[in-house]
C-alpha positions, 0 to 999 in steps of 0.5 A: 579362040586359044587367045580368049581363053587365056585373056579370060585365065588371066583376069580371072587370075587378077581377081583372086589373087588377093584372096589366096592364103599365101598372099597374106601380107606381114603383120603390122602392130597397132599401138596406143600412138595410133589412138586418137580417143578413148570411150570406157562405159562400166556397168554396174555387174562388173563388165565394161564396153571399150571403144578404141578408136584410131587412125591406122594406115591400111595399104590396099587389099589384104592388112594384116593389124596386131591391135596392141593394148587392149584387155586381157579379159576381153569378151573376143567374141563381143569384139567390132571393128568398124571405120567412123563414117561408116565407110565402106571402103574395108571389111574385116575377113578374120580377127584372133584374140592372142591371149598365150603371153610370154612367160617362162611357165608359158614358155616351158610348155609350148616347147614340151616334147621339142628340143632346147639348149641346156646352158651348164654355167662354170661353177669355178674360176676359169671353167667355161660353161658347157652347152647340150641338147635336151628334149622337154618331156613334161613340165608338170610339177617340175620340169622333166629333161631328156639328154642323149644318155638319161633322164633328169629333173630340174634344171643345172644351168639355164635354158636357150630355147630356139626363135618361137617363131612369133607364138607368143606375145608380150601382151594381149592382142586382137590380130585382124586381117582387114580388107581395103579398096584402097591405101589410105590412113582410116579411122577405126572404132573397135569396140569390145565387152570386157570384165575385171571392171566395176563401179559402185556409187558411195555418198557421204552426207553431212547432217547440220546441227539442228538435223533439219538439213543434210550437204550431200556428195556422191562419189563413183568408187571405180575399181579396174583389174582388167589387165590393161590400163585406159589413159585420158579416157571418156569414162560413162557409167550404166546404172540398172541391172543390165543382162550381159548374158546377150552381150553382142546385141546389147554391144551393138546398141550401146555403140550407138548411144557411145559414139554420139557421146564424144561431141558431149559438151562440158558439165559436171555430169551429164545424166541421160535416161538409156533404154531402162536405164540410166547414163552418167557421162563425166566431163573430164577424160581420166586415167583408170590405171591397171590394179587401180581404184579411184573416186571420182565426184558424182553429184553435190548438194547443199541444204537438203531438207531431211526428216529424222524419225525413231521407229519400233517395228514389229513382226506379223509372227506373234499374231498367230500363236500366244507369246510369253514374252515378246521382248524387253528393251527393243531396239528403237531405230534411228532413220533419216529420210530425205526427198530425192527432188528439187535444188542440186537433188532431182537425178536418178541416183544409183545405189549404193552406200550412204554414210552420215555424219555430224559435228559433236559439240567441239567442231569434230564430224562424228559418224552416225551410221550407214545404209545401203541404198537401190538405184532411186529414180528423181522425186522418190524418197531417200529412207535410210536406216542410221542405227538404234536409238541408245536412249529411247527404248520399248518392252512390248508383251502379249496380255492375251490371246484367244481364239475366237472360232476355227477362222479368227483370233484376237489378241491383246498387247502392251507397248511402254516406250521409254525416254531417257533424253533430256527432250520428248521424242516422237517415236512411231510404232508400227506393226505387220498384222497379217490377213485380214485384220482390224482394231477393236479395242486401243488408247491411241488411235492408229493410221491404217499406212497399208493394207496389212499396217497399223501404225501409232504415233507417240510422243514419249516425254522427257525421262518419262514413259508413254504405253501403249494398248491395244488388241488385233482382231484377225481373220486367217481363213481366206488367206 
């Protein structure tokens, strides 16, 4: 009976050893030369995915792995790490994100209330220096010293400060203790949510000279301040308005769709619709060094048919009171469209700020103006609003305004719209009536573009003049 019990101590013994505290094995660092590739996905609110696959030796039972270089702004609690494969064979038990970096500030104040080494250095020939032993009392605002005979402020010298016993590091880690049921070389995939990176899409557009057509190109303007830099990287881009607030689930769905990009096969960019939003993948690994902002080519297209239009808009205010005067030479504004379908055009293109420009009459591309655009799905249109027109202008006033009943006014306007171009122009009026509203009385007649939208389209001739008239009947009650 005594030697059962013994057998049955002993066994027990086996299996829990590997579990006790003090069996923890020595740390062993992990470093961008276990790294075998590199997937970086950026989003559009300033957060970033990582995975960070590896080959690490593991020996069996307890590893204990400083997971180098990766960044400083890492969400610790959005961090996984799983063996591609999905092996079974290790399990993460613990993981530590290291962030108190070697400093000297850092340093300073880790050994507050410990004593030092006050080296005093030889201010003359043939002096030697001299050494005590000092107790840091406090470090704020200046560094406060405790020697066997008084109190000092500053330093005389410089400081020898004892091994810090491995407290701090000389760059952000991930410390994971991982559990093996063998020894053997694994591939590992961590992946992490950090900030400190953004993208944003710009475009830069080149009219021709007729203003029929537009050569289009997309960059991807990426700026990376995270504090770790990411070489030879599969760069993937999200564009759509992601909550990052549940970064754990969304970590864990976006890992799928990842992990299935680094078999992708070449092209320029490989877009794909994702969830309720969409991915841009770039065919090339790059370098996104750290404090760096580089451009990168999203898309080109050539010959793309736009529209130029000069367009007065006008306010629904002045119909709900009489105006004195609603303004002389109003800005008459400059807009190209374009439709986002057909030839190299045809894919989601996220927002962002498209600049035109033209050549002059020597050859000299020339800036015509920016607008900003939102994300736009394929086969939408593309209204950008490029300035004012310098030429074209418009006076418009209030002739009349009476109030019909308690419920319905009527009001009366002139519009005159003048050309001092060498060319007539089209030049498109439109009007915000609000409520329930109709047009009695006009010179021109009017297309109804919305519900609360009358528009007018008039040809202005060559320095001439062309007015407008017409009187807006609206009903406020109900409304």
């Amino acid at each position: 009976m005594p030697i059962r019990i013994l057998l049955v101590s002993l066994i027990f013994a086996a299996l829990v050893a590997p579990l006790r505290p003090g069996a923890d094995p020595a740390e062993r660092a992990s470093t961008i030369g276990e790294r075998v590739s590199l997937n970086v996905t950026v989003y559009n609110g300033g957060a970033a995915l990582i995975h960070d696959r590896r080959v690490v030796p593991l020996e069996e039972g307890l590893n204990r792995i400083a997971w180098r270089d990766v960044s400083a702004q890492m969400d610790a609690t959005s961090a996984i790490l799983e063996a591609v494969g999905g092996s079974n064979l290790i399990g993460v038990r613990e993981q530590n994100f290291d962030y108190d970096l070697l400093d000297p500030d850092a340093l300073l104040r880790k050994y507050v209330g410990r004593e030092v080494t006050v080296v005093h250095e030889a201010r003359f020939a043939g002096e030697r220096d001299t050494r005590e032993t000092a107790e840091i009392l406090s470090v704020n605002g200046g560094i406060v010293l405790k020697y066997k005979d008084g109190i000092e402020t500053g330093v005389r010298g410089h400081i020898v400060f004892p091994d810090s016993g491995g407290a701090f590091r000389e760059r952000p880690t991930l410390v994971l203790q991982v559990e093996s049921e063998h020894a053997l070389s694994e591939t590992l995939d961590l992946s992490y949510l950090t900030s400190g990176m953004t993208w944003s899409a710009d475009y830069v557009g080149v009219v021709s000279s007729d203003g029929s057509r537009l050569g289009l190109t997309g960059l991807v303007t990426l700026s990376n301040t995270s504090g770790e830099s990411y070489e030879n990287a599969r760069l993937q881009l999200v564009a759509g308005n992601v909550n990052v607030v549940q970064a754990q689930g969304m970590l864990r769905t976006i890992a799928r769709v990842t992990s299935q990009a680094y078999a992708a096969q070449a092209a320029p960019v490989q877009q794909e619709n994702y969830y309720e939003y969409h991915l841009y993948t770039l065919a090339r690994p790059t370098t996104i060094l750290d404090n760096e902002t580089k451009q990168l080519t999203l898309l080109t297209a050539q010959n793309v048919p736009i529209h130029e239009t000069l367009e007065l808009r006008g306010s629904p205010d002045y119909y709900r009171n009489a105006e004195p005067d609603i303004g002389d030479r109003l800005p008459v504004g400059a807009y190209v469209s374009f439709e986002n379908r057909g030839g190299e055009l045809g894919i989601p293109l996220p927002g962002g700020i498209v600049r035109l420009y033209k050549n002059d009459s020597h050859g000299v591309s020339q800036f015509l103006g920016s607008d900003s655009i939102d994300h736009t799905p394929k086969n939408e249109t593309v209204r950008l609003h490029v300035g004012d027109s310098f030429d074209v202008t418009a006076r418009k006033i209030q002739t009349d305004f009476r109030l019909l009943n308690p419920c319905d006014s009527e009001s009366s306007y002139r519009i005159v719209l003048a050309n001092a171009k060498t060319a007539s122009q089209n030049v498109l009026v439109v009007e915000p009536i609000p409520s329930d509203w109709s047009i009695p009385q006009e010179n021109f007649p009017h297309t109804k573009s919305s519900a609360s939208t009358a528009s007018w389209n008039l040809r202005v001739p060559a320095g001439g003049r062309t007015t407008l008239t017409y009187t807006a009947r609206v009903s406020w009650c109900g409304f």
